[in-house]
N, C-alpha and C positions, 0 to 999 in steps of 0.2 A: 905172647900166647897166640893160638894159631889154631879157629876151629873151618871145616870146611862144610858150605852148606852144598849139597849134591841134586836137591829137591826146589822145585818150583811149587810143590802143592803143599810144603811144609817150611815156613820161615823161622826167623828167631825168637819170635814173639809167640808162634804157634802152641808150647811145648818150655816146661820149665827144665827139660835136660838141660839144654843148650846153655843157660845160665847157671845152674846149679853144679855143672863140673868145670865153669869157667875160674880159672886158679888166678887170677890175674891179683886180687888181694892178697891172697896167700905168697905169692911168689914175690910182691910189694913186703911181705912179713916178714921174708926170712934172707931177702939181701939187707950186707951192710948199710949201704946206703941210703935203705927203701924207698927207692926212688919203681914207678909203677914201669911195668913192661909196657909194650906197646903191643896192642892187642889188636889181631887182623883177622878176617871174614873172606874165605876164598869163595868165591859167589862162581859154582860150575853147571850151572842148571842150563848152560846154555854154550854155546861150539865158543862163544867168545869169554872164556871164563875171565872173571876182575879179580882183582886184592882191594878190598876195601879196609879201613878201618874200622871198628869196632864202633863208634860214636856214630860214622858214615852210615851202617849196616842198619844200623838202630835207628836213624834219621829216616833212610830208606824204608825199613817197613812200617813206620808210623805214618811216612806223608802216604804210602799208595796203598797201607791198609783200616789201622787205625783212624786216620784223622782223616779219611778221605769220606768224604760224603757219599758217594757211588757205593763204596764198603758199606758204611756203618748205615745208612737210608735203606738198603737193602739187607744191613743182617736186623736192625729194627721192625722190616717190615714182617719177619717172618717171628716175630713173639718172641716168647722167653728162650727160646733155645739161643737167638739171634742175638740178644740180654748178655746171656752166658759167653758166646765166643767176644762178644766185644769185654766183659769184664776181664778172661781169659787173658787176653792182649794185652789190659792196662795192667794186670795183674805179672805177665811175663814182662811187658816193661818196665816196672817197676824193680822186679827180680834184677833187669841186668845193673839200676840205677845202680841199685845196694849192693851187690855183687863187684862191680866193674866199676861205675860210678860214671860212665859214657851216656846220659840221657840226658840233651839239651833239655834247660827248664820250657822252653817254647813249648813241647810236647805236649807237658804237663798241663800248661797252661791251655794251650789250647784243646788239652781231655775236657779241662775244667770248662771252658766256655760250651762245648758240644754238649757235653754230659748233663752239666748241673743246673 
């Protein structure tokens, strides 16, 4: 499978489209073999555009948004809105877990020490 991100102001995590039309289960359903596709992240938001993996792309915007102190210390600082977009994130990350099944448990784990 093969989505393309175009945007710097809008990631994977932003936005429950990006997960919600990711077919990568689906298409895991309906081969004989069910064996999962491999699922790739054309990352063009910039002149050097990458192919990343899907696990990669997730890895990415967890360490330099979610999990990044700089982020989430300044979406905290500004109250419940701040609340909101970081629930947002764990919530669209979570989306691609179940979805895709590409979210290292580290993530998690480390929501859980941040958060809880």
């Amino acid at each position: 499978t093969f989505q393309n991100l175009d945007s710097s102001e809008i990631s994977i995590t932003d936005v429950s489209h990006y997960y919600d039309s990711d077919p990568t289960k689906v298409v895991q359903g309906l081969r004989d073999d069910k064996k999962k596709p491999m699922s790739l992240m054309a990352d063009t938001t910039t002149a050097n555009a990458q192919v990343r993996s899907l696990a990669e792309t997730v890895r990415l915007d967890a360490r330099t948004k979610l999990l990044n102190p700089k982020f989430y210390e300044g979406m905290l600082s500004t109250g419940y809105e701040g609340v909101r977009e970081i629930q947002k994130r764990l919530r669209n990350t979570m989306g691609w877990s179940a979805t895709a099944g590409e979210v290292d448990n580290f993530v998690f784990e480390d929501a859980n020490s941040v958060f809880i």
